[in-house]
VOLOFI-735795 format. One record per residue (C-alpha): residue in three letters; x, y, z. Coordinates in nm, 3 decimals. Example, Ala and Ser with C-alpha at 12.3 -4.5 7.8 and 13.67 -1.06 7.14 Angstrom:
<rs>
(r 'ALA',(1.230,-0.450,0.780))
(r 'SER',(1.367,-0.106,0.714))
</rs>
This chain:
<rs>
(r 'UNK',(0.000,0.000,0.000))
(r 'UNK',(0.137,0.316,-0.113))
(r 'UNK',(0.177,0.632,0.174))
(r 'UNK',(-0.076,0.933,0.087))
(r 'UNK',(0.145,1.215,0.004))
(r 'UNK',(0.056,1.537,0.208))
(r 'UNK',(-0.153,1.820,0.095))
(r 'UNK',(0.101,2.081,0.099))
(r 'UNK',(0.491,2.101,0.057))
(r 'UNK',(0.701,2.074,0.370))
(r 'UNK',(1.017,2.346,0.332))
(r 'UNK',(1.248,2.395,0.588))
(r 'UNK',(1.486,2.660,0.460))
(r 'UNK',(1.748,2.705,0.693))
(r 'UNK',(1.960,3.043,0.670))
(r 'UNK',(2.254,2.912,0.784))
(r 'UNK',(2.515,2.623,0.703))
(r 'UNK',(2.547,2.487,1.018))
(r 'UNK',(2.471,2.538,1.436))
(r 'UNK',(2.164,2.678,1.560))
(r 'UNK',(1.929,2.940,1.416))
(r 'UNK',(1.895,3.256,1.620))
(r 'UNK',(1.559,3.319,1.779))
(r 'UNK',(1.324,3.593,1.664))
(r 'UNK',(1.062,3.764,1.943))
(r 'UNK',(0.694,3.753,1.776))
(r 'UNK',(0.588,4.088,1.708))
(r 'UNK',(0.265,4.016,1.871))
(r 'UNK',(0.331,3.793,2.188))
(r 'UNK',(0.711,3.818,2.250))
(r 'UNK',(0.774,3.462,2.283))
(r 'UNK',(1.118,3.376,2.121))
(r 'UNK',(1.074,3.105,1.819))
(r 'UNK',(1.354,3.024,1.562))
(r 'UNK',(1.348,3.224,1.254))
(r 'UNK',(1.226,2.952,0.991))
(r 'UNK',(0.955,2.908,1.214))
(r 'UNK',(0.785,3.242,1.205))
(r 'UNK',(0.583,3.362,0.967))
(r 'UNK',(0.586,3.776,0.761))
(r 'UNK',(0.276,3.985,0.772))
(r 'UNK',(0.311,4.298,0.620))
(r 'UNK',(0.053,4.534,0.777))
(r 'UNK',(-0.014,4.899,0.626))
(r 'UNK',(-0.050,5.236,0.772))
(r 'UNK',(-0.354,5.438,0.669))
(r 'UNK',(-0.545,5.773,0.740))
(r 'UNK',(-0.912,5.736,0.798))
(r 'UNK',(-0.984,6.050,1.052))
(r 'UNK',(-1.177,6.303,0.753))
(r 'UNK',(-1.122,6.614,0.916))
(r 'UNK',(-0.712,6.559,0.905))
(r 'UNK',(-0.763,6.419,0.507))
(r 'UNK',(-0.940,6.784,0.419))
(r 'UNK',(-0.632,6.999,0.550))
(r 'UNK',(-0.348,6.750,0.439))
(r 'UNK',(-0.232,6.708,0.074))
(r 'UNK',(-0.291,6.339,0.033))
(r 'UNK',(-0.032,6.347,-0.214))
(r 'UNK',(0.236,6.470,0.056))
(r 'UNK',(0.135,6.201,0.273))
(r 'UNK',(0.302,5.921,0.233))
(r 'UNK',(0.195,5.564,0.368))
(r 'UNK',(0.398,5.287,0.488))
(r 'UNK',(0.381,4.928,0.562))
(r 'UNK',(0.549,4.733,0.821))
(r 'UNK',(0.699,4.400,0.842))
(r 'UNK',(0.596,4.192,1.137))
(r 'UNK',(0.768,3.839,1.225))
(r 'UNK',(0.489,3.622,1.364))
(r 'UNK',(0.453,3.276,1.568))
(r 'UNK',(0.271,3.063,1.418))
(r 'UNK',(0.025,3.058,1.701))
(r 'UNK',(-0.059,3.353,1.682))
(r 'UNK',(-0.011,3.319,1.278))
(r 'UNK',(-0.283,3.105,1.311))
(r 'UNK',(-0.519,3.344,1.559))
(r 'UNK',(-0.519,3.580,1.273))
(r 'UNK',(-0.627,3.356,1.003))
(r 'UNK',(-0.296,3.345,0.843))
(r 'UNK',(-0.227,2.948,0.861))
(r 'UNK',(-0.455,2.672,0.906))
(r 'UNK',(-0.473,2.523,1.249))
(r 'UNK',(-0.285,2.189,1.318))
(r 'UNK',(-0.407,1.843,1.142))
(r 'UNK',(-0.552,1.734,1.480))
(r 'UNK',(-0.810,2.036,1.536))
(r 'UNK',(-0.900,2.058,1.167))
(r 'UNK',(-1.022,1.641,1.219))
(r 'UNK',(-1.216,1.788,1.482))
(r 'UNK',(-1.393,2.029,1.326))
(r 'UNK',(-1.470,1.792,1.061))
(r 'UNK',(-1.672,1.587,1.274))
</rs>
């Protein structure tokens, strides 16, 4: 009987040769996880208050977005992976 090949493609990119991998701090927690382990959200800045977008020059303004290093539990609190094999069996059922 032949093994069932997984859904998705397991990478583990490692940065480094050899040794350990530093740690990262999430951006949203502060627990310290290895860097291939975390996860990049890219969250951007923007002006919604009306009475400030009347008296500024929107085209002075400029917006930026931030990069955020994420665990992936809390990865998966904001939707951005899918929760573990186990609790997606449960919520089958």
């Amino acid at each position: 009987m032949p093994i069932s090949k997984a859904p998705y493609k397991r990478t583990y990119q490692h940065t480094k040769a050899r040794g350990n991998e530093y740690h990262i701090h999430c951006d949203l927690c502060g627990g310290l996880y290895p860097r291939y382990k975390t996860f990049i959200i890219n969250k951007k800045f923007s002006i919604k208050d009306p009475l400030i977008l009347k008296n500024v020059n929107p085209n002075l303004v400029s917006l930026s977005s931030v990069k955020l290093r994420v665990c992936p539990k809390c990865a998966r609190f904001l939707g951005v992976v899918q929760p573990g094999k186990a609790v997606r069996k449960k919520l089958k059922m």
